[in-house]
TIVEXLO-101864 format. One line per field, with one value per residue (C-alpha): residue in three letters; z, y, x. Coordinates in Angstrom, 1 decimal. Example, Ala and Ser with C-alpha at 12.3 -4.5 7.8 and 13.67 -1.06 7.14 Angstrom:
2
r: [ALA; SER];
z: [7.8; 7.1];
y: [-4.5; -1.1];
x: [12.3; 13.7];
This chain:
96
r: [UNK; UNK; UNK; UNK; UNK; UNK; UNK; UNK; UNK; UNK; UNK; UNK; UNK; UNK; UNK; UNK; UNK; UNK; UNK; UNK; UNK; UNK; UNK; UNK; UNK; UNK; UNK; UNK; UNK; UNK; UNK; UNK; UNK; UNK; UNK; UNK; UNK; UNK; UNK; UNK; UNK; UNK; UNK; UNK; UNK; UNK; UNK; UNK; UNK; UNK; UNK; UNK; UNK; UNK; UNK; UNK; UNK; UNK; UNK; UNK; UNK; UNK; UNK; UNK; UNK; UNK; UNK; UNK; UNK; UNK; UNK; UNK; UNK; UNK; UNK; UNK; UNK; UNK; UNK; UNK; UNK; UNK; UNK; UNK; UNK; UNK; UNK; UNK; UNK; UNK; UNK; UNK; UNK; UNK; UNK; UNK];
z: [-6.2; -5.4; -4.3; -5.3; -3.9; -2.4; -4.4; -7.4; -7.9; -7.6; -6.7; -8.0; -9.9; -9.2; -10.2; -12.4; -14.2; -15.0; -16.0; -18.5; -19.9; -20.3; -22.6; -24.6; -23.2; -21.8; -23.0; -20.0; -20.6; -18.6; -18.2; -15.7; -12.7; -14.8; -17.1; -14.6; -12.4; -15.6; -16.8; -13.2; -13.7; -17.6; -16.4; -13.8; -15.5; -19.0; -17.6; -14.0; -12.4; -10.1; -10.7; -8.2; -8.5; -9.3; -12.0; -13.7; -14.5; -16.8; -17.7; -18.4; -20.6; -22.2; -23.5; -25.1; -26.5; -28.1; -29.6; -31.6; -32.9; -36.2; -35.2; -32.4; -28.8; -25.8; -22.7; -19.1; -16.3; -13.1; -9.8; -6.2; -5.8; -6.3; -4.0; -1.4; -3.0; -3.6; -0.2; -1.8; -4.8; -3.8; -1.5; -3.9; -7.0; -6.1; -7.9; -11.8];
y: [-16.2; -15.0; -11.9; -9.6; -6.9; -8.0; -5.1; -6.4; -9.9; -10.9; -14.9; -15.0; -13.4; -12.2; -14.6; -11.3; -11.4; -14.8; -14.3; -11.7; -13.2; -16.8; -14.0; -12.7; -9.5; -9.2; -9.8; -10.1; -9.8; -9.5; -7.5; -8.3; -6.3; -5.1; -3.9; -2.3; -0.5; 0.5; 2.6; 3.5; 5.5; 6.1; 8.1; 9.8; 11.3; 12.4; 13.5; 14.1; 11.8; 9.5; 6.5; 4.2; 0.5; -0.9; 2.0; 1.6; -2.1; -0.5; 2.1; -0.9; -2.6; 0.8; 1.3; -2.3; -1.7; 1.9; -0.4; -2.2; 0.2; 1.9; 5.2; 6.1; 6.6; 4.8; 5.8; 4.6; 5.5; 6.2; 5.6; 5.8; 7.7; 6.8; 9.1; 6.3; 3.9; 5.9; 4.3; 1.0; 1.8; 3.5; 1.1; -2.3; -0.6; 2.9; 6.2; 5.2];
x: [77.0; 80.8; 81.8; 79.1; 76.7; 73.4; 72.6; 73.9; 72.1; 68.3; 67.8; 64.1; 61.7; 58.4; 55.1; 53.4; 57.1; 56.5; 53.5; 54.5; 57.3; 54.8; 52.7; 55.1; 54.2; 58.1; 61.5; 63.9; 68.3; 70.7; 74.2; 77.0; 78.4; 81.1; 79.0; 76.5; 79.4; 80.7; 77.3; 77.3; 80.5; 79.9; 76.4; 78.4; 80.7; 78.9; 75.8; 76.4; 73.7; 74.8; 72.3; 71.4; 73.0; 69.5; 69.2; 72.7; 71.6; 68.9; 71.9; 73.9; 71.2; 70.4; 74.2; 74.3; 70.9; 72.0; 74.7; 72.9; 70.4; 71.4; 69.2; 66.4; 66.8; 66.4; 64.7; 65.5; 63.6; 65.8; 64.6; 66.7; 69.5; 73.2; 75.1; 73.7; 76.1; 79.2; 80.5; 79.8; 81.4; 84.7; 85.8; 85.2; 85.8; 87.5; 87.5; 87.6];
């Protein structure tokens, strides 16, 4: 997995995921660690929440979503708390 986070990669997914995405009932993407540290800082600074690593990879996903939409708004749910991670953060990626 190279140089990355525990944080910031998930090995498996969960049976009821799975499940879902078998159904139809789910749609699952991904985004990279740049593009999660990125909405991490982008979050920070515009809105002054400090998201959680797990949050900014919905952050992330929400800002290439937005992208593509012509019109309409996209709603994340935030969970955790990022000033945990500012340790983290600063010393692999310093202050941006």
């Amino acid at each position: 997995m190279g140089d990355h986070a525990a944080s910031l990669t998930y090995g498996e997914e969960g049976i009821m995921h799975t499940f879902l995405h078998d159904l139809g009932r789910v749609k699952y993407d991904v985004v990279n660690d740049d593009e999660t540290i990125d909405a991490f800082y982008t979050l920070s600074r515009l809105e002054g929440i400090i998201p959680a690593i797990e949050s900014s990879h919905a952050v992330a996903y929400g800002i290439k979503l937005a992208k593509t939409l012509g019109k309409g708004a996209v709603l994340i749910n935030l969970s955790g708390r990022g000033d945990k991670d500012m340790d983290y953060i600063i010393e692999k990626y310093g202050i941006l």
